[in-house]
C-alpha positions as CSV (number, residue, x, y, z in Angstrom):
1,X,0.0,0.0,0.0
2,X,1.0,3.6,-1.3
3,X,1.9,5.2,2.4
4,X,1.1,8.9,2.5
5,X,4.5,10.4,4.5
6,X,3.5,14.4,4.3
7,X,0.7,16.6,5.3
8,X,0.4,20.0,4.4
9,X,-2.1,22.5,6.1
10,X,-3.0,25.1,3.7
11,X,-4.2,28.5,5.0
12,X,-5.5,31.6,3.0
13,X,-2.0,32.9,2.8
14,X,-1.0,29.7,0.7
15,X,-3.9,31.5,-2.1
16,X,-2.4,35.2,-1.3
17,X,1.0,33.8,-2.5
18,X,-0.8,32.5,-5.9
19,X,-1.7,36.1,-6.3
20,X,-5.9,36.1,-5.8
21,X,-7.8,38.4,-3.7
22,X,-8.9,35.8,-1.1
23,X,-8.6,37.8,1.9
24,X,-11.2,38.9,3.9
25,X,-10.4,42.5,3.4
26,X,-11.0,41.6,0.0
27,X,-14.4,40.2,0.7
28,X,-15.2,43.7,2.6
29,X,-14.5,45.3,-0.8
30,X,-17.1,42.8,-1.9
31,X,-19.2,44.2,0.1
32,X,-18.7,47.9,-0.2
33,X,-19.2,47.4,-3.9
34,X,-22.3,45.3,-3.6
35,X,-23.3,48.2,-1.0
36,X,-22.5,50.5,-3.9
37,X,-24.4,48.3,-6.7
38,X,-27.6,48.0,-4.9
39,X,-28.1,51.6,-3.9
40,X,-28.1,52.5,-7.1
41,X,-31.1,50.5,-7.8
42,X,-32.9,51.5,-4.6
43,X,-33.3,54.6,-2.5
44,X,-35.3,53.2,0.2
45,X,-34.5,51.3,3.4
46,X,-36.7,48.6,3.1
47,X,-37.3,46.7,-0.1
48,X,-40.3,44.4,-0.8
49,X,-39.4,40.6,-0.6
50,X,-41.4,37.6,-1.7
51,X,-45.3,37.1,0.1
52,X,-45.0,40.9,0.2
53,X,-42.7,41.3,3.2
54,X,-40.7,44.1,3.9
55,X,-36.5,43.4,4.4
56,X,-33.3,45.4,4.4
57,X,-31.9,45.7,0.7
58,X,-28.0,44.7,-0.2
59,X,-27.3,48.3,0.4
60,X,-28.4,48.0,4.1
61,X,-27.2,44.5,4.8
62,X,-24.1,45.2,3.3
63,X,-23.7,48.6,5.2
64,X,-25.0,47.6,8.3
65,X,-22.3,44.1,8.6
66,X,-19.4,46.4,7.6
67,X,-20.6,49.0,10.2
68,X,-20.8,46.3,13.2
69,X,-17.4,44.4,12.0
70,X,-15.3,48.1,11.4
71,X,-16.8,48.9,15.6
72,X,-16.0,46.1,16.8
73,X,-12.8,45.2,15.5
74,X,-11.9,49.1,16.5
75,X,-13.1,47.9,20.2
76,X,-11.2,45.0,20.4
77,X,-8.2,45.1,18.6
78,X,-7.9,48.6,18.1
79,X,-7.8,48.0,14.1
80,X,-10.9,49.4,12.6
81,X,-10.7,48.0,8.9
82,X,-8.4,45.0,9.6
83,X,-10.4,42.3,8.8
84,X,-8.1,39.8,8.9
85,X,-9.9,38.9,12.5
86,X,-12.6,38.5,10.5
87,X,-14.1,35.1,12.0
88,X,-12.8,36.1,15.6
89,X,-14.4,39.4,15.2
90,X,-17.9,37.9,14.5
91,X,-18.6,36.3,18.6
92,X,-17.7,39.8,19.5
93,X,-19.8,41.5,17.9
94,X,-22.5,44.4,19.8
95,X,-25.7,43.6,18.5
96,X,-27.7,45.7,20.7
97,X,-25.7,49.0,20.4
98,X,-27.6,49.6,16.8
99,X,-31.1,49.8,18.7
100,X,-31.3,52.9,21.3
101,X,-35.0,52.5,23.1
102,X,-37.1,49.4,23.8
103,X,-39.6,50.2,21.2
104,X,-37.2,49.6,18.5
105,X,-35.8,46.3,19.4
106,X,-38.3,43.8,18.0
107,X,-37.8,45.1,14.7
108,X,-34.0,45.5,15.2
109,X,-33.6,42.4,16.1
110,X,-35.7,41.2,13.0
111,X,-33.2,43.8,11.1
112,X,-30.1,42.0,12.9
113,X,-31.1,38.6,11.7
114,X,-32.1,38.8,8.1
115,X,-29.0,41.0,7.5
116,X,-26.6,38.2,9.4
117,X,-28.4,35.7,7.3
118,X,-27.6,37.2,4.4
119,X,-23.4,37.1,5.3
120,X,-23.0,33.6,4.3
121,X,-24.8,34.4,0.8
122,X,-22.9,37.3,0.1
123,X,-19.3,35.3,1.1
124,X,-20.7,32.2,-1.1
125,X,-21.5,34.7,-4.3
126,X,-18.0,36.4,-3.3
127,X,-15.9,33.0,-3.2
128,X,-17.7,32.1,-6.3
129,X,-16.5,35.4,-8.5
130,X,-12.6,34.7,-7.5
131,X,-11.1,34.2,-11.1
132,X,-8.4,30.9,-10.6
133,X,-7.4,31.9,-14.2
134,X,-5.6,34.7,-12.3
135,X,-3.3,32.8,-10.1
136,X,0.5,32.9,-10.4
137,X,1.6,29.3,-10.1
138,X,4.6,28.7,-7.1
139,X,7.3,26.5,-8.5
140,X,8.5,23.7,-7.1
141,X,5.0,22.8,-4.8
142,X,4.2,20.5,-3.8
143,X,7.7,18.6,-2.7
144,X,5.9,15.3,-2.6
145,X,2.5,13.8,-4.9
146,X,1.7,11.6,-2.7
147,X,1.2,13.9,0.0
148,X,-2.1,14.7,2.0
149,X,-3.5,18.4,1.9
150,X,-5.6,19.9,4.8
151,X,-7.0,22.6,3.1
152,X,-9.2,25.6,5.1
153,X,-9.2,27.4,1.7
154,X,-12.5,27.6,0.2
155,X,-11.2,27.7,-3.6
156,X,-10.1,24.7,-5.7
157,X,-6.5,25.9,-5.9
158,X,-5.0,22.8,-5.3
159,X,-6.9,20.5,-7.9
160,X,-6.9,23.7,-10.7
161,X,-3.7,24.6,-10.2
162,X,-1.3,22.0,-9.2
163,X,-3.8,18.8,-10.1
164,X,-3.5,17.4,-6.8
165,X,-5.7,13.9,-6.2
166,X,-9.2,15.3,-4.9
167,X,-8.9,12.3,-2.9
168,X,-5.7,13.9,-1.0
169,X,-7.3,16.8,0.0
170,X,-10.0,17.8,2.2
171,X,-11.2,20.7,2.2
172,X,-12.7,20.6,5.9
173,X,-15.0,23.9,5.7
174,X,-15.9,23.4,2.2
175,X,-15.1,24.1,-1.0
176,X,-16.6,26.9,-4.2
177,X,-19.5,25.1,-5.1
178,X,-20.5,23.3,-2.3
179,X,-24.1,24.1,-0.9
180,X,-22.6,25.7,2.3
181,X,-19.0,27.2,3.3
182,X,-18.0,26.8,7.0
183,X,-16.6,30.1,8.7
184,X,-17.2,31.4,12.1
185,X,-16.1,32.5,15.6
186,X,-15.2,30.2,18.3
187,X,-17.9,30.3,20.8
188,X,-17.1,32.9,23.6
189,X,-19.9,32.1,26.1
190,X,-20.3,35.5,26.1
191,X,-23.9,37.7,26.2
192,X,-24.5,41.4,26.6
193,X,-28.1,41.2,27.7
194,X,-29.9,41.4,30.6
195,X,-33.6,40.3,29.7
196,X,-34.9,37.7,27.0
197,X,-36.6,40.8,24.8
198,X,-37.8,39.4,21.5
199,X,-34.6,41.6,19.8
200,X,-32.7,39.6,22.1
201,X,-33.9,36.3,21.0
202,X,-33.4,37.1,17.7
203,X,-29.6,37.7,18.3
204,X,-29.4,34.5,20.0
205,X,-30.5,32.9,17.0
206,X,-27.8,35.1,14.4
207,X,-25.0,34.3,17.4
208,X,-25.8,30.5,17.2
209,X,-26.2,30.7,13.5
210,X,-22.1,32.3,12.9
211,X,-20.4,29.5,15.3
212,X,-18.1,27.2,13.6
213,X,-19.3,23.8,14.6
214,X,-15.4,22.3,14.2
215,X,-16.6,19.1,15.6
216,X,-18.8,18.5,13.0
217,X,-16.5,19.6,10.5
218,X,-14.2,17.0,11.9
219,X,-16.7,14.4,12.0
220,X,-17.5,14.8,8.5
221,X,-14.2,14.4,7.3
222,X,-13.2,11.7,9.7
223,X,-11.9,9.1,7.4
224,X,-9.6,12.0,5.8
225,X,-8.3,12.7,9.2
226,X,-8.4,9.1,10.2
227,X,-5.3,8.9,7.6
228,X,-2.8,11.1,9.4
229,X,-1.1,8.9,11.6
230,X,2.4,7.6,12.7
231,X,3.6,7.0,9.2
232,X,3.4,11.2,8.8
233,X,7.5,12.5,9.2
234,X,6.4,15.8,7.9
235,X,3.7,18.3,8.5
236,X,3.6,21.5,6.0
237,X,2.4,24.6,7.2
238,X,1.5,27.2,4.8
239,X,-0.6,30.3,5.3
240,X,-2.3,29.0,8.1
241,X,-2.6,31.4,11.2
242,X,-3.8,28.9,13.6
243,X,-6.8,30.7,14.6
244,X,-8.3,29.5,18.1
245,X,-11.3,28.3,16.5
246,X,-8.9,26.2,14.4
247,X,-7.5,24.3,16.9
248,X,-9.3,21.8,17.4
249,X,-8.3,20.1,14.5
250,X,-4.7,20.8,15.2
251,X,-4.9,18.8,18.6
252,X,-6.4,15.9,16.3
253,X,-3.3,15.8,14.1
254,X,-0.7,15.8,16.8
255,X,-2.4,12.8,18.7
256,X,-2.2,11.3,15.6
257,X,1.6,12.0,14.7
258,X,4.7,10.6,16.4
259,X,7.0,12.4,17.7
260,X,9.7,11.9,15.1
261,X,7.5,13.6,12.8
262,X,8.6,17.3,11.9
263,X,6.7,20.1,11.9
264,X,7.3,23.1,9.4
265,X,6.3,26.8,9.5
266,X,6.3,28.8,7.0
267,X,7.7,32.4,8.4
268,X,5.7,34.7,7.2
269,X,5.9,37.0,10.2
270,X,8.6,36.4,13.2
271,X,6.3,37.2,15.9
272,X,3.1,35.4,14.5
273,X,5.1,32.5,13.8
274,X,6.4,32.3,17.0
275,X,2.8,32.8,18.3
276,X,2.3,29.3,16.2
277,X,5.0,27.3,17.5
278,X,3.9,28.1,21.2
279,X,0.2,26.9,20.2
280,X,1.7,24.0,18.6
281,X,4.1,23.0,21.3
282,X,0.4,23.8,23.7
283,X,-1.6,21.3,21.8
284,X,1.3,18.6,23.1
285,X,3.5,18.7,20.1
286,X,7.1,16.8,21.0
287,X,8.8,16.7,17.4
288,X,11.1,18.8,16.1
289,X,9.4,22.2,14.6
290,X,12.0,24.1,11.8
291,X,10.5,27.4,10.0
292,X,11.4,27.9,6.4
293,X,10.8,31.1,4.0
294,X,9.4,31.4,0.2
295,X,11.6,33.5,-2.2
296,X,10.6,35.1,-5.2
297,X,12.7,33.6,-8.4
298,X,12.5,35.2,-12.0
299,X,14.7,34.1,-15.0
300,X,17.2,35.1,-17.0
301,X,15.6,37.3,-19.3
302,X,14.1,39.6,-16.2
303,X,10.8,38.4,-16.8
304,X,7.9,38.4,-14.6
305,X,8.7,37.2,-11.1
306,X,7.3,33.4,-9.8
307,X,6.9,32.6,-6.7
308,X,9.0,29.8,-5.4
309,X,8.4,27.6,-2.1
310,X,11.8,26.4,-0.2
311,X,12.4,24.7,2.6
């Protein structure tokens, strides 16, 4: 039997260094310009829906997300704009400082949930629209075909790009075209309210709704995870930031590993990276961990640069 030997973990930064806008500042620019589309088309805050109910239009949904994410991510981390906490950022959010009086917060919360219901449509048509034709292929990756891919990228980089065995990979939170793509916030246990008002109850619903059920996502891809065990010597770590959230299925992997296996980071950042090693070592890691760099190569004739992995 064909014995798998490496695993890499790919992250978003692995599609950043292929050159496509899959960050999620890029998906706020999605939304600004969906923002932008739809208020053309309508000037008023409610638009009629099917059975002749009234909801928010793309122009409010889209305005009202980026105005919660920008205040909270200003609260937290001090970084309005910075959506690279994107996920984190969303079991932080303060529902209730968009209603100001107890008449309002019925409908609020009503407001609050068709608009958060609406987020995982808006990232779906965004991941859709990413062009793969645009993506500058790294040379030399992967180091070994018969290699196992953990992907927690939603495009299909890795079978487009570099024909990798769908079979190899798994994309644990889903992949473009798949009825539903996994993102969201580890769960806090965190609420802001003092009574059960019907607003309220509808937040409870949207906070619920934008957890990332990883245990699930584990459970689904179980057999894919079953096949990282004691015969992997290498783990590849690209683009991944090792988000909480994430976690779990980093603990899975290293119960599964032996200690002789050794674990690579790509070193993006000196401090983040470090931040990784420490969660790794956390999780019960014992192997070796070694950090390695990508360079950027370009030929003779001075041509257009290519990205090129070494380790």
């Amino acid at each position: 039997m064909y014995m798998n030997s490496t695993l890499y973990i790919i992250g978003n930064g692995f599609d950043l260094a292929n050159k496509l806008p899959t960050s999620y500042e890029d998906f706020r620019k999605y939304l600004i310009k969906k923002s932008k589309e739809s208020q053309k088309e309508h000037n008023n805050f409610f638009v009629i829906q099917k059975k002749g109910k009234l909801a928010p239009d793309d122009f409010q949904n889209a305005t009202l997300m980026i105005r919660m994410i920008d205040s909270a991510l200003a609260r937290v981390y001090h970084k309005k704009q910075d959506w690279r906490y994107f996920e984190d950022i969303l079991g932080r959010l303060k529902y209730e400082d968009i209603w100001k009086d107890e008449s309002k917060n019925a409908m609020n919360g009503v407001i609050i949930h068709i608009t958060f219901t609406r987020l995982r449509d808006y990232f779906k048509e965004w991941i859709s629209n990413i062009d793969l034709k645009q993506a500058r292929q790294i040379n030399g990756f992967p180091q070994k075909s018969n290699a196992l891919f953990l992907s927690f990228n939603y495009t299909a980089v890795l079978e487009t790009i570099y024909h990798v065995l769908s079979n190899n990979i798994c994309h644990v939170h889903g992949v473009c075209g798949d009825t539903e793509l996994i993102f969201g916030h580890k769960d806090l246990g965190e609420r802001n309210f003092k009574n059960e008002t019907d607003a309220e109850r509808q937040v409870a619903i949207v906070r619920e709704m934008l957890l990332k059920d990883t245990e699930a996502c584990y459970s689904e891809h179980y057999d894919f995870f079953n096949r990282i065990n004691k015969q992997i010597k290498e783990v590849v770590s690209i683009g991944f930031s090792y988000a909480d959230v994430d976690m779990y299925y980093i603990d899975k992997i290293i119960k599964n590993v032996g200690n002789d296996t050794i674990w690579y980071l790509h070193m993006y950042n000196f401090k983040d990276t470090m931040c990784f090693k420490h969660k790794i070592r956390k999780c019960g890691f014992r192997g070796k961990i070694k950090m390695f760099k990508n360079i950027e190569c370009s030929n003779d004739q001075g041509e257009e640069t290519k990205n090129c992995w070494k380790k």
